[in-house]
N, C-alpha and C positions, 0 to 999 in steps of 0.2 A: 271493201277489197277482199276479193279469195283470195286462198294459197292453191286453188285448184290451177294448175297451169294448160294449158292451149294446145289442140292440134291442128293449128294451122299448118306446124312446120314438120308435122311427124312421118316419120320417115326422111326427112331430111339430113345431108350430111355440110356441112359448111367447115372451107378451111377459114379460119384469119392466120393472113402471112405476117408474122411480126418478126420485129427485132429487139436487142438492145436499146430503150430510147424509146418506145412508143410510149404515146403520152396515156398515162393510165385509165383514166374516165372513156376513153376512145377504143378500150378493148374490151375491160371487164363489164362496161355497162350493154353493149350491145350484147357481147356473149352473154350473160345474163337473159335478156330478152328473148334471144334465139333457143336456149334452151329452155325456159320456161313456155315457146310456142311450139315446143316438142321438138326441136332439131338436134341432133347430132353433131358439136363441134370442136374441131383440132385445130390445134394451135400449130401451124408451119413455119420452122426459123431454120437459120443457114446454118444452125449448129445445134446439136444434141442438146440436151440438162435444161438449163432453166434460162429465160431470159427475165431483163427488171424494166419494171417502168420506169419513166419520168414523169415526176407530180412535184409540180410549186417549187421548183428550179433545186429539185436532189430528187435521188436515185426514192422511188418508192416501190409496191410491192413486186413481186415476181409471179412469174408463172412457169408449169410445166413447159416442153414442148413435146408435143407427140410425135411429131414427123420432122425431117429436115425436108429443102427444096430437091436435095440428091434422092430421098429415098422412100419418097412419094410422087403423085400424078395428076393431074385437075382432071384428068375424070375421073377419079374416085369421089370428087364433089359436086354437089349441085351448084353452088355459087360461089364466090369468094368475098370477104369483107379485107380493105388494108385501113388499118387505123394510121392515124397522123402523129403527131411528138415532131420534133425538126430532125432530131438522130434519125429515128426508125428510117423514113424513106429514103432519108441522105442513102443509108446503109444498103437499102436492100435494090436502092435505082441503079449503085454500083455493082452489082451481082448479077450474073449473066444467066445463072438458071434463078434466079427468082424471076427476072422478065421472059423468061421461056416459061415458068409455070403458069404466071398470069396469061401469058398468048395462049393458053390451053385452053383454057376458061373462053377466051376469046372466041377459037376455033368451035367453039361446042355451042354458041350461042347463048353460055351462060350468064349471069349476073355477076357484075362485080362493080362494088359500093367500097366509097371511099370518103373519107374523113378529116377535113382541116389541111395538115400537112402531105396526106397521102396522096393527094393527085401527082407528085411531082412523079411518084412511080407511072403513071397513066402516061406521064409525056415520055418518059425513059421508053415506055412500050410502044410508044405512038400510036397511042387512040384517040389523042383529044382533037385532032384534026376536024373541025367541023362539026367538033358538039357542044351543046349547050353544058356547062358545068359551074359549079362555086369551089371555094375551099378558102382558106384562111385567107386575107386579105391582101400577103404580100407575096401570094403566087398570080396575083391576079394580069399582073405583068409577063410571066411568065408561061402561064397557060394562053393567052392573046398571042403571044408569041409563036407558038404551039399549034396556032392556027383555030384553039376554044374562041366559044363566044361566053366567054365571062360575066356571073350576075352575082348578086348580092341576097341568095335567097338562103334561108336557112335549111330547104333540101332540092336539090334537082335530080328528076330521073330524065335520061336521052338516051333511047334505048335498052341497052343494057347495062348502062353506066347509070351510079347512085353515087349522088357527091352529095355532101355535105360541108358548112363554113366552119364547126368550132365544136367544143364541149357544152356550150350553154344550148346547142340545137338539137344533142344528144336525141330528147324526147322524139322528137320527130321524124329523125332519122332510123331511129327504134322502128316506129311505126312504119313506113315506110320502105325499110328494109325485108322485117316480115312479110310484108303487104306483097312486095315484087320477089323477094325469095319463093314464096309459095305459087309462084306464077312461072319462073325459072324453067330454063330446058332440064328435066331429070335427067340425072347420069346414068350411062350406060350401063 
């Protein structure tokens, strides 16, 4: 294994829209992978300072945020990543500018990939209408609802939706995500 890292994503800039509540392996692992494939990535929350995971049912580490939803834009990004945790998307599907920054993404024909619990923000936005997706097990009622065609796969891409079921499919999604980030409509 190198420490040499990858420019698949250089020049790339990616937001993850997080909150309070994301489940940790669901943010710091992708970010990770994104900037070792050379991308550029800010962490977007509803509120300035720092936000905290959740790992193995308590509060684990934190992170920066760069931007909030008020005083930033999705096309300053190439794609978007929302990680899962059950808090994070509760939180941010009730936020009326984070479902406006994610429809930015939208509007641009960018990429936005999501993880376990994070599709529930995808139906708050109404995109799942008619597309193929996964995510944790007990949204799968819920996305069917929503009008998805629901599966069990550990990544599905449908157009410019990237879902994902869990943190054990982490690896894959990794791949994947890179894979279709670098393929992404460039931002303006």
């Amino acid at each position: 294994m190198t420490d040499q890292k990858s420019t698949l994503l250089l020049d790339r800039r990616i937001a993850i829209l997080a909150t309070d509540g994301f489940e940790e392996s669901e943010l710091f692992e992708p970010k990770k992978a994104l900037e070792d494939a050379g991308a550029k990535v800010d962490i977007i929350s509803l509120q300035p300072g720092r936000i905290k995971a959740w790992k193995d049912d308590d509060w684990g580490k934190s992170i920066h945020v760069d931007a909030t939803v008020d005083d930033t834009e999705g096309y300053k990004y190439d794609s978007l990543l929302i990680p899962g945790g059950v808090l994070n998307p509760d939180k941010l599907r009730s936020n009326k500018r984070a479902i406006a920054f994610i429809l930015e993404f939208v509007e641009d024909d960018k990429t936005i990939a999501s993880i376990c619990h994070g599709p529930q923000v995808l139906i708050e936005a109404g995109l799942t209408k008619g597309k193929h997706l996964t995510s944790w097990p007990s949204l799968k009622t819920d996305l069917i609802n929503s009008g998805a065609d629901w599966v069990d796969e550990e990544v599905v891409v449908d157009e410019h939706l990237i879902t994902s079921r869990s943190p054990r499919d982490i690896p894959a999604f990794n791949k994947k995500i890179i894979e279709e980030f670098a393929h992404s409509t460039r931002r303006i």
